[in-house]
C-alpha positions in Angstrom: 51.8 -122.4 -68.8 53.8 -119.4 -68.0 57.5 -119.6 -69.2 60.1 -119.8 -66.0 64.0 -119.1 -67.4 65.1 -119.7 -63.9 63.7 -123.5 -63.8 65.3 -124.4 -67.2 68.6 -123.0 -65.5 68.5 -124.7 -62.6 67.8 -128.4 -64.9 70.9 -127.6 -67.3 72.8 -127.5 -64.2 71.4 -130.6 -62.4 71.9 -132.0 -66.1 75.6 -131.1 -65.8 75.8 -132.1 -61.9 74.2 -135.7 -63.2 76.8 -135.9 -65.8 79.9 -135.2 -63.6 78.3 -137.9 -60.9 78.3 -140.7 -63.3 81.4 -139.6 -65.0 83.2 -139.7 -61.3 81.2 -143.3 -60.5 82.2 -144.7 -64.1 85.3 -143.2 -65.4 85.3 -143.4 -69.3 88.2 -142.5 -71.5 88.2 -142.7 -75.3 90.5 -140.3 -77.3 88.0 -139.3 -79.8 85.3 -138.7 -77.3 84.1 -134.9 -76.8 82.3 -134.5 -73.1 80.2 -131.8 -74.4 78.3 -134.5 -75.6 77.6 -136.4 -72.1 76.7 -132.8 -70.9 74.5 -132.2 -73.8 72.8 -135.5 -73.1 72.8 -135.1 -69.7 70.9 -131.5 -69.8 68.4 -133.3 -72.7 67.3 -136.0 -70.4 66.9 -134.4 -67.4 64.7 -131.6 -69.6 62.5 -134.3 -71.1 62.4 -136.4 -67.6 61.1 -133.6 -65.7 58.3 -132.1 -67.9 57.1 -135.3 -68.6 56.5 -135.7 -65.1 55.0 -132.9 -64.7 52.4 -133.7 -67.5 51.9 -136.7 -65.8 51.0 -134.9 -62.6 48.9 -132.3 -64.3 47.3 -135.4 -66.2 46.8 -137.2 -62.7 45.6 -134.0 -61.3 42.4 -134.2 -63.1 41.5 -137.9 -62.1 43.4 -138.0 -59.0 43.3 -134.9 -56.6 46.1 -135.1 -53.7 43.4 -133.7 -51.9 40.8 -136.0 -52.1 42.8 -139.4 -53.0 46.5 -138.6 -51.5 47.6 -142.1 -51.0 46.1 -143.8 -54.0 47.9 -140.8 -55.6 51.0 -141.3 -54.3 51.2 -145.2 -55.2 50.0 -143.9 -58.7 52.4 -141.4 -59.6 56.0 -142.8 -58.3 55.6 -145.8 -60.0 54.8 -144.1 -63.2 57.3 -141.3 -62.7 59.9 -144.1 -62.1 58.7 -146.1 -65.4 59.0 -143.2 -67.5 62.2 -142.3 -66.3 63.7 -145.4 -66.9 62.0 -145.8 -70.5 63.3 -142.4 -71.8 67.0 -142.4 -70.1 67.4 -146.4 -71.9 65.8 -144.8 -75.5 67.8 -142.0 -75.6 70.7 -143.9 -74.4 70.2 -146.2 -77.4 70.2 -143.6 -79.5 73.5 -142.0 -78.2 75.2 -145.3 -78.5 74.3 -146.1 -82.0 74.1 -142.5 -83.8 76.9 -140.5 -81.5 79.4 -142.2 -79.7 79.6 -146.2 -79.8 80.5 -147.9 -76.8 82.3 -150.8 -75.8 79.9 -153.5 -74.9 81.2 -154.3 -71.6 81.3 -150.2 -70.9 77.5 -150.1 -72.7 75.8 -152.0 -70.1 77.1 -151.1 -66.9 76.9 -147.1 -67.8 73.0 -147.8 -69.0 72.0 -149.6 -65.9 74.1 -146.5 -63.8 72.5 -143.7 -65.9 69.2 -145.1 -65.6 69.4 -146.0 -61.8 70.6 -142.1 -61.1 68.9 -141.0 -63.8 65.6 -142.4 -62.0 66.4 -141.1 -58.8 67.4 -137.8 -59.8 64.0 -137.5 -61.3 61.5 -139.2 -58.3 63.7 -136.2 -56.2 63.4 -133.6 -58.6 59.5 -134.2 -59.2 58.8 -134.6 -55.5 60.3 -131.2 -54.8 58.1 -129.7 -57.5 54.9 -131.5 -56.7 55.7 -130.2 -52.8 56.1 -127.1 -54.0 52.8 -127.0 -56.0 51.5 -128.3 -53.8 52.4 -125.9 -51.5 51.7 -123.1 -53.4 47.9 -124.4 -53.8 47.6 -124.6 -50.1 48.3 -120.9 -49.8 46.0 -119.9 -52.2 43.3 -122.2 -50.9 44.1 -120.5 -47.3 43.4 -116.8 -49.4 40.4 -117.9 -51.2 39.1 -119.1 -47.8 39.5 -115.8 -46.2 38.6 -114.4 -49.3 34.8 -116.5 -48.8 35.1 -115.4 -45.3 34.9 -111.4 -46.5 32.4 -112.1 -49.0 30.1 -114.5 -46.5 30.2 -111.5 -44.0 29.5 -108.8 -46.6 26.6 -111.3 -47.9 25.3 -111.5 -44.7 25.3 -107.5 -44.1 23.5 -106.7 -47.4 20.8 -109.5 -46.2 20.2 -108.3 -43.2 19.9 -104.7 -45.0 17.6 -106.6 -47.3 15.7 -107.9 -44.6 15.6 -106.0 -41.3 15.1 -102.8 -43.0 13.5 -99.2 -41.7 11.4 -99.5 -44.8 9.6 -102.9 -43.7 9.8 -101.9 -40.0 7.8 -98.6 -40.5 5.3 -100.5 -42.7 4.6 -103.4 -39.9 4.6 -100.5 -37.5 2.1 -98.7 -39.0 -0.5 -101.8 -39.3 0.5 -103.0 -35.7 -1.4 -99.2 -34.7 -4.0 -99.4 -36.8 -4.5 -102.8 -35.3 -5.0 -101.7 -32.0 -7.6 -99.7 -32.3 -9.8 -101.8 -34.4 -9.6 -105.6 -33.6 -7.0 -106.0 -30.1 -6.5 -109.5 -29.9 -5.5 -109.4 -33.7 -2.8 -106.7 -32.7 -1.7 -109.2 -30.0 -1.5 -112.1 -33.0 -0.1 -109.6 -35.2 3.3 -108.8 -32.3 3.6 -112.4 -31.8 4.3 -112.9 -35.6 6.6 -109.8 -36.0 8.7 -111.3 -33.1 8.8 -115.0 -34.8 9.6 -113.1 -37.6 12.8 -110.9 -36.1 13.4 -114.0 -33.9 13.8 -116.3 -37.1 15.9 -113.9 -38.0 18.7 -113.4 -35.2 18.6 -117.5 -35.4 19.7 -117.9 -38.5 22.4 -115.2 -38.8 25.3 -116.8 -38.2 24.4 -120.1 -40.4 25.2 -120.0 -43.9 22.3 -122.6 -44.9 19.4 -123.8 -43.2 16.8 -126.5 -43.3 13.8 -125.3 -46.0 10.8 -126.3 -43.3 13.2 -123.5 -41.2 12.5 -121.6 -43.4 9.1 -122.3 -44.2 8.4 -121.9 -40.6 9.7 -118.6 -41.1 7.6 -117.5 -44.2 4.4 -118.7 -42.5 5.1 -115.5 -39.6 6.5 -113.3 -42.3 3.2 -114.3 -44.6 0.8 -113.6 -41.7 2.0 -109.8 -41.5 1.6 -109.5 -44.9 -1.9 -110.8 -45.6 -2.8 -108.2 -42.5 -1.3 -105.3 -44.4 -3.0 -106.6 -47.5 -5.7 -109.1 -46.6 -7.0 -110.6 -49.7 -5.4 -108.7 -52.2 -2.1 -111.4 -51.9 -2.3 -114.9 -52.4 0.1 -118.2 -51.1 0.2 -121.0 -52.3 3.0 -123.3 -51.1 2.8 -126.9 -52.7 5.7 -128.5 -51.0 6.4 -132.0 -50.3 7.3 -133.6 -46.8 10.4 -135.5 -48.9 11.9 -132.1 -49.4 11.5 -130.1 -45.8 15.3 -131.4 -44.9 16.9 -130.0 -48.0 19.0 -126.9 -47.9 18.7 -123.2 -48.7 20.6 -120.2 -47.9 18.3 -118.5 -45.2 15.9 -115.9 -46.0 16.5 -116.7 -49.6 13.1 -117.8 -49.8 11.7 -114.3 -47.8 13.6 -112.5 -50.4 12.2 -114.1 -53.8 9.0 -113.1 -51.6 9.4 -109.9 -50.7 10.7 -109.0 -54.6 7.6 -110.0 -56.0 6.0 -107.4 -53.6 8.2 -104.7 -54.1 7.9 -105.0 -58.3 4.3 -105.5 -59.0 0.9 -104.0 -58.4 -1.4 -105.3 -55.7 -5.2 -104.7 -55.3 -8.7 -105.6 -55.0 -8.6 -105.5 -58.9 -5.4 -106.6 -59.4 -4.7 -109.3 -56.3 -0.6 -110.7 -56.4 -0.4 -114.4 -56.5 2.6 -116.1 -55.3 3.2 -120.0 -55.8 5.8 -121.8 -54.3 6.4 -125.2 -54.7 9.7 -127.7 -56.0 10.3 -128.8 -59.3 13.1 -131.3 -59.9 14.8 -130.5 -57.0 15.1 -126.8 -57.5 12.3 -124.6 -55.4 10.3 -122.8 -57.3 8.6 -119.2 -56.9 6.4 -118.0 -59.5 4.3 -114.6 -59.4 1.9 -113.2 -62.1 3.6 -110.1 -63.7 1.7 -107.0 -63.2 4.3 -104.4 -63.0 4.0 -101.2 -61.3 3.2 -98.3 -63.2 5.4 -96.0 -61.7 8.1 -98.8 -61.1 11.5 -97.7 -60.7 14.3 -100.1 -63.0 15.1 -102.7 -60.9 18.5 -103.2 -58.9 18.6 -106.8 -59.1 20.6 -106.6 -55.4 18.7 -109.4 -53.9 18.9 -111.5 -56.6 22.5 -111.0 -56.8 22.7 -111.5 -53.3 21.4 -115.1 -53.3 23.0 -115.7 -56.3 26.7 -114.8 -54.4 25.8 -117.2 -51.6 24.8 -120.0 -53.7 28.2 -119.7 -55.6 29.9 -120.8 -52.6 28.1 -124.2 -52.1 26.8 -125.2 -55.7 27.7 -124.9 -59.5 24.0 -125.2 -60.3 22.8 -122.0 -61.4 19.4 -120.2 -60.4 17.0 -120.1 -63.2 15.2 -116.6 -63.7 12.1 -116.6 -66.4 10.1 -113.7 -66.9 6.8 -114.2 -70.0 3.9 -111.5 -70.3 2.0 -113.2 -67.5 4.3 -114.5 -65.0 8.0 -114.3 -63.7 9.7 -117.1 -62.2 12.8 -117.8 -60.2 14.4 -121.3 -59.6 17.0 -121.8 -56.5 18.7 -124.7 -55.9 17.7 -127.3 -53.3 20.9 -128.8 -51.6 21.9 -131.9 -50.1 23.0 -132.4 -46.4 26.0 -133.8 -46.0 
């Protein structure tokens, strides 16, 4: 933790303050006695009192958020900030009296019950106004790193729909839609009806951060039907998904990118046909491709994996698996829950 002189200022003079209040409350005169030593005192046990409370909050903090368990948290930490107060202000009070300056007995008790009973307040006070101010502190940053998510969410979103809705695709769906018409009509007519489920799937889910994976699945069965038109049988689906897993949660078009990745990376043929499994494995859904590279392939951005990869971040620690072997490459995305 990051040294602050002005906080070990400001407790040598509430030490000080402390001292002069019990002084004025219990008036004690003794010709050998040097009052540098009640301010000495004074200054060491509010010190101690007040970073051990605040290793007791930092200790609490990681069983007991404020933010999830405030009033079990609050019924925690005075009484222990109040015990621990008390126990250090009578040790070091013990210690004072038998090793610095001896007091009378009928002085002794009354002064320990008044030092701790201030002493105690002083620090239930002091550690409130520092756990408010934490705590206040925490809530600003919370309220930057939400508009923070905002910016990212919104730049995520951007570089999907770029991903997604781009001239390149257009121009190639374009291009079968004409071919289409001359040759077979009423499969031009299918194929329109498709590319609109497929653009309409699309302006749906823009504004939701994650979606339902039969959604999506709905989705990919429109975006796969333009695709085995462009490439009939030269691209295989498989999609091995069970009914326990449609209401589980993805980021949308996550799955259309993993999808589309495989297409844009690897040759595909009459000789050569691209195979791509999808299916769940221990709650992570799974898409797998065999790995025949494109000869004249160029390296690899890695932006839509990155992409997905920035959305998750926001809603999971679980990370997304990537394997790649001489025959197949594999990505793993987490399936979440619904709250």
């Amino acid at each position: 933790m990051r040294f602050n002189p002005k906080k070990y200022v400001l407790m040598v003079l509430i030490g000080i303050l402390i001292s002069l209040i019990i002084d004025v409350i219990i008036p004690y005169s003794q010709p050998d006695h040097n009052k540098l030593y009640d301010f000495a005192l004074s200054i060491f046990l509010t010190i101690t009192i007040w970073e051990g409370n605040l290793y007791l909050d930092r200790r609490l903090n990681e069983k007991l958020a404020w933010v999830k368990k405030p009033i079990i948290r609050l019924i925690t930490q005075l009484p222990l900030c109040a015990v621990f107060s008390a126990l250090i202000i009578y040790l070091v009070m013990f210690l004072y009296n038998k090793y610095v300056c001896i007091l009378k007995e009928d002085f002794k008790s009354i002064l320990v019950v008044s030092s701790i009973t201030i002493g105690t307040l002083f620090s239930i006070i002091l550690i409130t106004i520092e756990v408010s101010f934490q705590f206040f502190t925490n809530w600003k940053t919370s309220l930057t790193e939400v508009e923070k998510y905002k910016t990212e969410s919104v730049q995520a979103q951007l570089q999907d729909l770029k991903n997604q809705v781009n001239p390149h695709f257009l121009f190639n769906n374009l291009s079968v839609l004409s071919s289409l018409v001359y040759k077979d009509q009423d499969k031009a007519v299918d194929f329109i009806n498709q590319l609109s489920k497929v653009y309409r799937c699309l302006l749906d889910n823009r504004n939701n951060e994650l979606i339902p994976l039969v959604n999506e699945l709905t989705f990919i069965n429109s975006y796969n039907y333009l695709l085995q038109i462009r490439y009939d049988k030269n691209i295989v689906f498989k999609l091995d998904i069970n009914d326990k897993y449609l209401n589980k949660l993805i980021p949308p078009s996550a799955l259309q990118m993993l999808i589309e990745n495989a297409i844009k990376h690897n040759e595909i043929s009459n000789e050569q046909p691209l195979t791509i499994h999808v299916f769940v494995s221990e709650n992570y859904l799974v898409v797998s491709n065999n790995l025949q590279l494109r000869s004249s392939h160029e390296p690899s951005s890695k932006l839509g994996l990155l992409n997905i990869r920035d959305r998750y971040k926001h809603f999971t620690n679980l990370p997304i698996e990537i394997t790649q072997n001489e025959h197949a490459f594999i990505v793993k995305i987490p399936l979440l829950e619904t709250e």
